[in-house]
MMTF fields as JSON, N, C-alpha, C and O atoms, coordinates in Angstrom:
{
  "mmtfVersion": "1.0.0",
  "mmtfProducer": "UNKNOWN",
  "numBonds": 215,
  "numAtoms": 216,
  "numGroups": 54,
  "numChains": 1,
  "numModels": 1,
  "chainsPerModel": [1],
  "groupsPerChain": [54],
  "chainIdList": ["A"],
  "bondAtomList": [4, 2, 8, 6, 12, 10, 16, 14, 20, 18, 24, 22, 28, 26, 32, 30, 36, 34, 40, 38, 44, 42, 48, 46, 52, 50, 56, 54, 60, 58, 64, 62, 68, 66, 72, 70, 76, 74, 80, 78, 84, 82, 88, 86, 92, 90, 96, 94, 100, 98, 104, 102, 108, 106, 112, 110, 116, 114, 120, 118, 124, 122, 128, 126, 132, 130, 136, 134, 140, 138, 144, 142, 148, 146, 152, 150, 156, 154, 160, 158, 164, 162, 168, 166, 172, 170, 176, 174, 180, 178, 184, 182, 188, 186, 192, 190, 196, 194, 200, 198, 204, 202, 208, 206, 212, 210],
  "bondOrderList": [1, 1, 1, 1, 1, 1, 1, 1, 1, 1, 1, 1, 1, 1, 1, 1, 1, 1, 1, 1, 1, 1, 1, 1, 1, 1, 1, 1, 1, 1, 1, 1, 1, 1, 1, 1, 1, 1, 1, 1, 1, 1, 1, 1, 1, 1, 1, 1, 1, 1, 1, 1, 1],
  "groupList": [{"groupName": "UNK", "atomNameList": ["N", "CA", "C", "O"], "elementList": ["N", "C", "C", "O"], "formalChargeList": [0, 0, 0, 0], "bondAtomList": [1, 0, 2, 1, 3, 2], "bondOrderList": [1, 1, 2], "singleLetterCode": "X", "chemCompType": "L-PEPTIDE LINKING"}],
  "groupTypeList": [0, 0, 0, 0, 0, 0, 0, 0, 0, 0, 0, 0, 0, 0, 0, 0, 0, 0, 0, 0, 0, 0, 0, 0, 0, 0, 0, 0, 0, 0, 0, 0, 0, 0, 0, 0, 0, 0, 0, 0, 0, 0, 0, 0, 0, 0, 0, 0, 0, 0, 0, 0, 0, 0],
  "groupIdList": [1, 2, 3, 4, 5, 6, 7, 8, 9, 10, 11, 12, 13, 14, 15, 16, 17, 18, 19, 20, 21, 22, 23, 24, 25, 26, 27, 28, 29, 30, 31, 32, 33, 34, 35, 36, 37, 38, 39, 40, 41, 42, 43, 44, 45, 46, 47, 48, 49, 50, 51, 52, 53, 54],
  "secStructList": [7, 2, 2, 2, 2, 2, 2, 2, 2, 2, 2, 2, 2, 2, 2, 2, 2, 2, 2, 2, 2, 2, 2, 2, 7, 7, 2, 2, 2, 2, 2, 2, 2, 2, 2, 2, 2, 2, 2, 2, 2, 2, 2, 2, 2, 2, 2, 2, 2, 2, 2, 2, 2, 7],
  "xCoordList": [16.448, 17.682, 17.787, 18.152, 17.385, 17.144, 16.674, 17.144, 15.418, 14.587, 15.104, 15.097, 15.65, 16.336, 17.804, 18.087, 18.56, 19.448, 18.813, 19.383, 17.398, 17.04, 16.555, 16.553, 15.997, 15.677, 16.672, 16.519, 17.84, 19.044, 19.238, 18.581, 19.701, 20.256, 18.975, 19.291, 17.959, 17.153, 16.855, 16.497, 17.07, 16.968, 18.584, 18.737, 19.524, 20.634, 20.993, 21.772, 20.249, 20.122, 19.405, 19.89, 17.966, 17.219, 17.802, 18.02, 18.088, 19.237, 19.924, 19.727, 20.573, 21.724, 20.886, 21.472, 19.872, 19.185, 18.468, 18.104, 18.023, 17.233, 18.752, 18.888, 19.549, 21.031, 20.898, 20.788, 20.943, 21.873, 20.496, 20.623, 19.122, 18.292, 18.042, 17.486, 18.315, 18.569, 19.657, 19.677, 20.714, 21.897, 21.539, 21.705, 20.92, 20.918, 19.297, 19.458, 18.175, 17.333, 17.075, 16.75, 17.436, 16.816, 15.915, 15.346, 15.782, 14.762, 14.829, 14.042, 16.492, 16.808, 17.325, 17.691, 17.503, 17.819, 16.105, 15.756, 15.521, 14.033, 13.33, 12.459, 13.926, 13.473, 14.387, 13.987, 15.317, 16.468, 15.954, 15.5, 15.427, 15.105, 13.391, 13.15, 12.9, 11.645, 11.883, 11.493, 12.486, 12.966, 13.654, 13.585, 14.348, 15.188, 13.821, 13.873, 12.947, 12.42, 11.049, 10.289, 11.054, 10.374, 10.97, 10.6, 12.07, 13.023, 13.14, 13.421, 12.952, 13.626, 12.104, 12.075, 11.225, 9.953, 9.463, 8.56, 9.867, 10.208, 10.681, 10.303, 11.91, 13.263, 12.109, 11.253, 12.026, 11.379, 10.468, 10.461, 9.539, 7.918, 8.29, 7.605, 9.464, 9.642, 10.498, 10.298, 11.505, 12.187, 10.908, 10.875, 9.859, 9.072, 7.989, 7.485, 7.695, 6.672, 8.236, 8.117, 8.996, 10.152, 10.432, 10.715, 10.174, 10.597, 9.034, 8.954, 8.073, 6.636, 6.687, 6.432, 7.047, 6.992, 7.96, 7.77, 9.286, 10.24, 10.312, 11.213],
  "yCoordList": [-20.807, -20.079, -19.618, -18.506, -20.715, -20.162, -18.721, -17.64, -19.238, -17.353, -16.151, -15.166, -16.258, -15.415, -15.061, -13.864, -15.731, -15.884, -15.114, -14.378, -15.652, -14.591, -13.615, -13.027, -13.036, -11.889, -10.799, -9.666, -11.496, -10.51, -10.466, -9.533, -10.95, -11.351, -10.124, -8.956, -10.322, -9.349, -8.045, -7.209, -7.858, -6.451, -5.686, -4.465, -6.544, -5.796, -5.451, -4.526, -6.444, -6.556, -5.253, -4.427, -5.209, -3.851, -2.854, -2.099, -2.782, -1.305, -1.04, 0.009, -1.764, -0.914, -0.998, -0.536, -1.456, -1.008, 0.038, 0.653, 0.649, 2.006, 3.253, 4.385, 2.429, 3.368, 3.941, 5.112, 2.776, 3.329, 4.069, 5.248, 3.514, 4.808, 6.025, 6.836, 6.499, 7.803, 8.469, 9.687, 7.784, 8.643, 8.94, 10.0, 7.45, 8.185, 8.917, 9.908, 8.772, 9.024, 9.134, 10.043, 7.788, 7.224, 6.265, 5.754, 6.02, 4.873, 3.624, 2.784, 3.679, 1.808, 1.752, 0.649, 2.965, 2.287, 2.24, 1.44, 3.048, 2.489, 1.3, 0.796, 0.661, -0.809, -1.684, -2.777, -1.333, -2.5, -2.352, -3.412, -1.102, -1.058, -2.171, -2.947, -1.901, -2.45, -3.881, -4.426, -4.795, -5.776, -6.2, -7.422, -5.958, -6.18, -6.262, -7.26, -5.431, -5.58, -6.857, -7.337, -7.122, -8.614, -9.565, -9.939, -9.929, -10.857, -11.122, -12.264, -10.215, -9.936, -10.833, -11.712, -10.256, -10.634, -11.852, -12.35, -12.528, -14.209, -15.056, -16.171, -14.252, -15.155, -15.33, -16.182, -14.464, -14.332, -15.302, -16.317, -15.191, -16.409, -17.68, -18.536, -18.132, -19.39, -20.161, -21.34, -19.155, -19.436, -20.245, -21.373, -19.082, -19.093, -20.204, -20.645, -20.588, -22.191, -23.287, -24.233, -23.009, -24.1, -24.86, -26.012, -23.438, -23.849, -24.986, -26.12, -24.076, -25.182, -26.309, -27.363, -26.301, -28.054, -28.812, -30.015, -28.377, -29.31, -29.903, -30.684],
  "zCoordList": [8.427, 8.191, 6.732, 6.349, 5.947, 4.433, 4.355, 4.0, 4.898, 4.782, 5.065, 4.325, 6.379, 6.322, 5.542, 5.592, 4.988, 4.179, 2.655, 1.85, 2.693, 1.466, 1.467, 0.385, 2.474, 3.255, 3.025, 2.57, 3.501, 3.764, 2.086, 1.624, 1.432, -0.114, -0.482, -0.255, -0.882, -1.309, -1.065, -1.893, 0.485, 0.976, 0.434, 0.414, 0.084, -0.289, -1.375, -1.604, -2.492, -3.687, -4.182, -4.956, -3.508, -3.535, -3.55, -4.498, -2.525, -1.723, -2.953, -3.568, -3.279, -4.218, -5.844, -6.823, -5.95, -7.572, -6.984, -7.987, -6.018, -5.408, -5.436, -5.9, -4.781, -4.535, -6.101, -6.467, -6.862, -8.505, -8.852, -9.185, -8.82, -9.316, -8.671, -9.411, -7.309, -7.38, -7.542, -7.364, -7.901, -8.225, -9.923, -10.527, -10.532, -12.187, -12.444, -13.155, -12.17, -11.784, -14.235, -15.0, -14.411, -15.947, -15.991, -15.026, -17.109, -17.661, -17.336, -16.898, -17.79, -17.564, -16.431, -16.023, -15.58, -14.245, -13.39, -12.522, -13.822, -13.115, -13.433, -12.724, -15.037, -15.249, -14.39, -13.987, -14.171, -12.897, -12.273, -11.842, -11.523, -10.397, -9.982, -9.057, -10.683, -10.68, -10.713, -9.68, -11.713, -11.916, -11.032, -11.165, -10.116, -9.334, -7.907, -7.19, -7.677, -6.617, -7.013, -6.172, -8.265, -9.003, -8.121, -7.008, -8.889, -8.641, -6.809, -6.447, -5.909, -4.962, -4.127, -3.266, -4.721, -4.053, -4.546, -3.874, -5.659, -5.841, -5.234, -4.875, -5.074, -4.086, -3.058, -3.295, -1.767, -0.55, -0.881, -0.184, -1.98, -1.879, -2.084, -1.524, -2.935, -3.672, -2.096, -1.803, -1.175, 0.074, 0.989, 1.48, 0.97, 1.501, 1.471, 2.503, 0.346, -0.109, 0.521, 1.299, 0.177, -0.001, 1.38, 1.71, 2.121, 3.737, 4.118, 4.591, 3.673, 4.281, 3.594, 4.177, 2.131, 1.738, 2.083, 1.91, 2.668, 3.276, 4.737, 5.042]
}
């Protein structure tokens, strides 16, 4: 249930740093944006080890 709990959390998180970079279509919103899909793909792996070692 976790996983998916971060699944969802990340795919929405994404969505709206993609939303804000094509509306500003700048610099520092393409570093959020990028950063944000980092972060997003952490959550998912760290959920992801967390669920098999528990």
């Amino acid at each position: 249930m976790q996983l998916v709990k971060a699944l969802v959390f990340s795919a929405v998180i994404s969505l709206v740093a993609l939303v804000n970079y094509l509306k500003k279509k700048d610099l520092p919103s393409k570093k959020k944006l990028i950063l944000t899909f980092a972060i997003s793909l952490f959550l998912i792996i760290y959920e992801f080890f967390w669920s098999i070692f528990t």
